[in-house]
N, C-alpha and C positions, 0 to 999 in steps of 0.2 A: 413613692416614685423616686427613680434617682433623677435628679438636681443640677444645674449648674445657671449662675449665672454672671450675664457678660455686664460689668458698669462702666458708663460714662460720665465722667461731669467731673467737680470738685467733691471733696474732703465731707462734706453732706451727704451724696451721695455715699460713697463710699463706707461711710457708717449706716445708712440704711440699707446699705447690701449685707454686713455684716450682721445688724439688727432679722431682715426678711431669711437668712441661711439659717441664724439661731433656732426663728421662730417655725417656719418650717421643718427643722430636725426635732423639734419637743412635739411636731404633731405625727411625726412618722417618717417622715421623708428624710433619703440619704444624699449628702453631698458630694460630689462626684469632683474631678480634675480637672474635664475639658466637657467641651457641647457634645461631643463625638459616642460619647457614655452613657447622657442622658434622654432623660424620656420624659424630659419636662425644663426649657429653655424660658428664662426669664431676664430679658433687655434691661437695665435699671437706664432709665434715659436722662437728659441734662437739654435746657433748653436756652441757656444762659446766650449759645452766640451757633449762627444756621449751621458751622461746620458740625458741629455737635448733632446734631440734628438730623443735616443727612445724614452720615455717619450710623447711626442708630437706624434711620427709616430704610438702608441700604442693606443691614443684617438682617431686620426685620423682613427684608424682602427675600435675602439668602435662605435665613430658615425654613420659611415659609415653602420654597420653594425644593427643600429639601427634602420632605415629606411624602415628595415620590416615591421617596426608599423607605422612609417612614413613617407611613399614614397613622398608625396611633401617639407620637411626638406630638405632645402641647405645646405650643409656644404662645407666650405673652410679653407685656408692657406693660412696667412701673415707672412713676417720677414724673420730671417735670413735665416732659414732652406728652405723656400718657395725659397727664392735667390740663395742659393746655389746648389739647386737640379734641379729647375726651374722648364719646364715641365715633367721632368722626376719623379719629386712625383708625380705627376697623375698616372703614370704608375705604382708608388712603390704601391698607394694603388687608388684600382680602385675602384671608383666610387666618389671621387672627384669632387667638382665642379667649384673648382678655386684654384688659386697659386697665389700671390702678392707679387713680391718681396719690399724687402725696401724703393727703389727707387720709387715704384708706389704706395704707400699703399694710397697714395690722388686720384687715377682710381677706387678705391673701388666701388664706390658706381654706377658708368655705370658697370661696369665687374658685378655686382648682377643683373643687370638690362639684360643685356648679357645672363647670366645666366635661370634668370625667361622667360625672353623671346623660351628659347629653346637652345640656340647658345653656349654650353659648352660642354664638360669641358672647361674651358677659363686660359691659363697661362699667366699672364704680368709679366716678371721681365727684362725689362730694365734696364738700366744701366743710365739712362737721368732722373733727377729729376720732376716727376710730380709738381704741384702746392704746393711749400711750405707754400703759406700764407693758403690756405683750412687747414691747420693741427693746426692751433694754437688755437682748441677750449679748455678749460678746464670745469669739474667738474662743479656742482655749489656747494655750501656750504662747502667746504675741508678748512683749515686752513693753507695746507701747499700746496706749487705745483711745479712742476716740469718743467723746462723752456730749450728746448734746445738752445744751443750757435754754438754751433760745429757740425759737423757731418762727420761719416768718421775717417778715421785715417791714417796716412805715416809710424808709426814705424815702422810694418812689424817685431814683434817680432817673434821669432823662429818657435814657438807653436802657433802661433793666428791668427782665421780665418776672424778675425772684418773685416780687409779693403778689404776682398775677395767680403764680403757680405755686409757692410753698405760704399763702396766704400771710394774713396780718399776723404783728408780731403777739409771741405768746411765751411767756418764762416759764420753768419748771420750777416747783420747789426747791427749795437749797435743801431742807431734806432730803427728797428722793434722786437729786443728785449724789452727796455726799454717803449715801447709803450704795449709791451706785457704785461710787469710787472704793468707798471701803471694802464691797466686794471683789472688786478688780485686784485690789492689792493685797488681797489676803490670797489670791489665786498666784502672784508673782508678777504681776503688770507695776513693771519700777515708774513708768509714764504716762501721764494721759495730756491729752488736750481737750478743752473745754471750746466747744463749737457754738458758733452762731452766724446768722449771715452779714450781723451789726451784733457783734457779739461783746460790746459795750455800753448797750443797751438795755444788756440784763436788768430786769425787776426793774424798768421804767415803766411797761405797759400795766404790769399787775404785782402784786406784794408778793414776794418769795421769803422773807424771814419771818418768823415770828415777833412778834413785840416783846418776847422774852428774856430773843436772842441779845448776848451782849458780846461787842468786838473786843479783845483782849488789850488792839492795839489802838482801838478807840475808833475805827473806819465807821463812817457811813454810808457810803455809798454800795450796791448793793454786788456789785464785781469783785472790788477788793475785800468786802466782807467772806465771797465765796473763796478768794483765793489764801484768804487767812486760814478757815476751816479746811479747806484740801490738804493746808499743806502740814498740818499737823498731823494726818492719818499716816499713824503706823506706815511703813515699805515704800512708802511714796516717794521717791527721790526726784521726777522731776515734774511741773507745772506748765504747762503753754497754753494760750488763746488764741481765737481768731474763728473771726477776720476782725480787725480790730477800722476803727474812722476816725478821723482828727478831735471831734466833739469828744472824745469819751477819754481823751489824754489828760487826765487832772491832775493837779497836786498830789489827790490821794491816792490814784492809782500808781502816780511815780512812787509816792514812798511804801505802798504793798509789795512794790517790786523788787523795790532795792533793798526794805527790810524782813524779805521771804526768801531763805537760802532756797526753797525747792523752785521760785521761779524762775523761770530760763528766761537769761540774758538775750529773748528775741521778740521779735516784734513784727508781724506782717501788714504794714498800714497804708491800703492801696491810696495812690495820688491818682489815676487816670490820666491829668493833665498835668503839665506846667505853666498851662497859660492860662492865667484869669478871669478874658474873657471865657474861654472855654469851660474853664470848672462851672461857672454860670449857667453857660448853658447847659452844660450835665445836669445842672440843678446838685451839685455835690454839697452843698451848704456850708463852704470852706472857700480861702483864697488861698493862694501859695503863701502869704503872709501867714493864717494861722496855720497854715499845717507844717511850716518852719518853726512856727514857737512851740506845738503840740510835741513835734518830736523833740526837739531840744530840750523840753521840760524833762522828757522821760531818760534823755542823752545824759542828759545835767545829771540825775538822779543814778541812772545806773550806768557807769562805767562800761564802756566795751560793749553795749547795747549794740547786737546787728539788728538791721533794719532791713526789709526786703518791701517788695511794693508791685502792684500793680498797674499798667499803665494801657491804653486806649488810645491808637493811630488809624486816623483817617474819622472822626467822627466828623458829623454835619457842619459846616463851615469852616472846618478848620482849615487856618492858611501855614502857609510857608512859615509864614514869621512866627506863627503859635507853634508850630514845630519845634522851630530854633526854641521858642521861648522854654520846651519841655525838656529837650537835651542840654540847655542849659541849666534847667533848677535840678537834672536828675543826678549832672555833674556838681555842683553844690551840696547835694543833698549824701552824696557818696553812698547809694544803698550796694547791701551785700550782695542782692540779686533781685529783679527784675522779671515779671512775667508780663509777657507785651501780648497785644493780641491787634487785628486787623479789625476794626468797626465793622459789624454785619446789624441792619437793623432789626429789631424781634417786633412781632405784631404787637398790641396793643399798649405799645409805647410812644411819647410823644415824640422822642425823634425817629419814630418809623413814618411819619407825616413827612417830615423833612426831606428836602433835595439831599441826596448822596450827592454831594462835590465833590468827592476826593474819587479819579480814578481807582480801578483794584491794581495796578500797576504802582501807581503813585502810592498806597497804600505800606504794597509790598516792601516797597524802595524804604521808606520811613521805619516800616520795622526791620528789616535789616541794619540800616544804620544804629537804632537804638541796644538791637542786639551786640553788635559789633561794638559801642560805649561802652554795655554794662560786662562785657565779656573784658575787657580791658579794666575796668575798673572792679571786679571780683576779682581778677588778677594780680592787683597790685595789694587789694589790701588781704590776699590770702598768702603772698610773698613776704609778708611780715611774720606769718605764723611757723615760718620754715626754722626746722629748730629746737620750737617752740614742741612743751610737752602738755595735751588739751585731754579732758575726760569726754570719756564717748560710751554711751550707751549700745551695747553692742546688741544688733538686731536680728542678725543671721548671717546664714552665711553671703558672700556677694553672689548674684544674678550671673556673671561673667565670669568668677575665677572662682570654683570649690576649695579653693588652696585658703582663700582669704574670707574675714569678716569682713561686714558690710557694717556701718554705725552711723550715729550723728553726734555733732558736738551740743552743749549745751545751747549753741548761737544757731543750731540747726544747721549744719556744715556736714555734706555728707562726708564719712572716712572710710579709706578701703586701707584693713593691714593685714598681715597674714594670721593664722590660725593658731592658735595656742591650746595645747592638750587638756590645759585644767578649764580653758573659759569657755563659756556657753551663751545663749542668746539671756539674756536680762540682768550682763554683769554689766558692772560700770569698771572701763580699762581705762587705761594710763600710756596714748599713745604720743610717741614725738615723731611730728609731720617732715618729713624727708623732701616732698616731691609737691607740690600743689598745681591746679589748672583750674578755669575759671568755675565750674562747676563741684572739683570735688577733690578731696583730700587724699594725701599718701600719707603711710608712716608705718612705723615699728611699735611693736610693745615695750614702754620703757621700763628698763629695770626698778 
């Protein structure tokens, strides 16, 4: 069947779209450009906060209802939202022909088969990990790639519905990682990032090394041992993680960092709050105190470290002054960018109990403001770069101008320069930044 599908959510997702395309092409099926082409429509869902959610249950309703002009068109549900509703999305929107939770999205390709045959609607969302090795196909031709490590999560933060839906945590072997990677980079992948949803947690729940293995640079811990081995594979030139939490900032992950040329100078280490009370009540297991000294250890350690973060406005009690108290530690804390989101409560979480006190107005108001902070303050510390000549992994061409590449810096800075006859998508250039704005870079190729 030809293929297409539409993902929502984080950087998770997004790798399992890419894993379910692989896996699907090795049993037959062709991947197609758009929905318009296809004859088999797969949603990858995200359940993390409701905009996501409707979002997803509103295509799902479009497609569905498409099928007036194409009554043989399958359409299905993967991921979170699939998990957490199970078979009862069938019933939210009828005429569905499948559900896969997280835990099965490797059944795919029988459950289509289920399907064409007759035998649907069909819901799998077990809770028992299907075949993890089936998932580990990638892309071909990308420059960068996305590698899970982790899966799952234990925090059980106040508001989050991750361990509901992508279950308790579980590591992969550092072998069948590192085999992973070594694949990738003998294809021409100069970058990967290593995924988790607490992806400093790695090899806490269960053993990923051997008792064999011995660290070169004498690491224990079981993160920075992985990012010693990565970073020694042949073609690899760059290293990143995430989503990284204050607990997992140590001594020896600062000096993995600073003493591995392939790890990038970045760090994405969500805060949610600035205010004290408030991280408590998230249940985030941190104060604004340690997560001041968590970054600074790794500040201390690697020079010109950017910092980005996530943060949470309008959650259950918060006041005015716990506002202030956030725009003010985000201002101290100087991060390079900011991803803000509106509090929306997710079912079976303990603050979905709680009184919503924060109008959705008052809400909006809050994140605007913080928007408006962090846009000011990307601004000024990207006005220092002007000048300045930064390596960039070049990725493609840009979305917006065919004239120009699209790249990142090693800080994760996106760069737009123009086109150059000899370079191609997985070289690393040598661009001097002309122009900057709060989100993204200008420059030339320097001589």
């Amino acid at each position: 069947m030809k293929f297409f599908i539409k993902t929502y959510g984080c950087q998770m997702n997004v790798r399992d779209t890419e894993a379910v395309r692989s896996l699907l092409q090795r049993h037959g099926h062709v991947a197609v450009a758009s929905e318009d082409e296809a004859d088999l429509v797969v949603v990858n869902t995200c359940s993390v906060r409701g905009k996501a959610e409707d979002k997803a249950l509103g295509k799902l309703s479009l497609l569905v209802a498409g099928r007036r002009e194409r009554p043989a068109r399958i359409v299905g549900v993967i991921g979170c939202m699939a998990q957490r509703m199970g078979a009862g999305l069938l019933k939210r929107v009828p005429g569905l022909d499948f559900a896969v939770g997280t835990h099965r999205i490797a059944s795919l390709p029988s459950v289509i088969n289920l399907v064409r045959e007759g035998r649907g609607p069909y819901a799998d969302v077990a809770e028992e990990d299907a075949d993890l090795d089936l998932l580990q196909g990638h892309a071909d031709g990308a420059a960068s790639a996305f590698v899970n490590i982790l899966l799952g999560c234990d925090r059980f933060c106040a508001y989050c519905v991750v361990p509901h839906v992508r279950g308790r945590e579980r590591s992969r072997p550092a072998a069948d990682i590192l085999a992973e990677i070594r694949a990738l980079a003998a294809r021409g992948v100069r970058e990967v990032t290593l995924l988790g949803q607490s992806v400093m947690s790695y090899g806490r729940a269960n053993a990923v090394w051997p008792d064999t293995h011995v660290s070169p640079m004498g690491l224990r811990e079981p993160l920075p041992r992985l990012l010693e081995a990565a970073s020694a594979i042949e073609g690899l030139a760059r290293i990143r993680f995430t989503t990284g939490h204050p607990s997992g900032c140590t001594e020896e992950l600062a000096r993995a960092m600073a003493g591995l040329p392939a790890v990038c100078e970045h760090l994405h280490l969500p805060l949610q709050s600035g205010s004290d009370r408030i991280l408590q009540r998230m249940r985030r297991g941190y104060s604004t105190d340690g997560y001041r000294h968590a970054a600074g250890r790794l500040r201390k350690a690697v020079p010109g470290l950017a910092l980005t973060t996530d943060l949470i406005v309008g959650f259950p009690g918060e006041t005015p002054e716990d506002f202030e108290a956030t725009r003010q530690f985000c201002g101290e804390m100087e991060f390079d960018n900011a991803f803000i989101f509106k509090y929306s409560p997710r079912p079976n979480t303990p603050a979905a109990e709680w009184d919503d006190t924060v109008t959705a107005e008052e809400k909006l108001r809050r994140n605007k403001v913080l928007l408006a902070d962090q846009d000011r303050q990307s601004l000024t510390l990207h006005a220092g770069l002007v000048g300045r000549v930064v390596e960039v992994l070049v990725e493609g061409v840009s979305l917006r101008n065919p004239h120009r590449w699209s790249g990142r810096t090693r800080t994760n800075k996106i760069v737009i320069f123009e086109r150059a006859a000899a370079m191609n998508a997985g070289m690393l250039a040598r661009v001097r930044i002309e122009r900057v704005m709060a989100q993204t870079l200008y420059g030339t190729v320097a001589a």
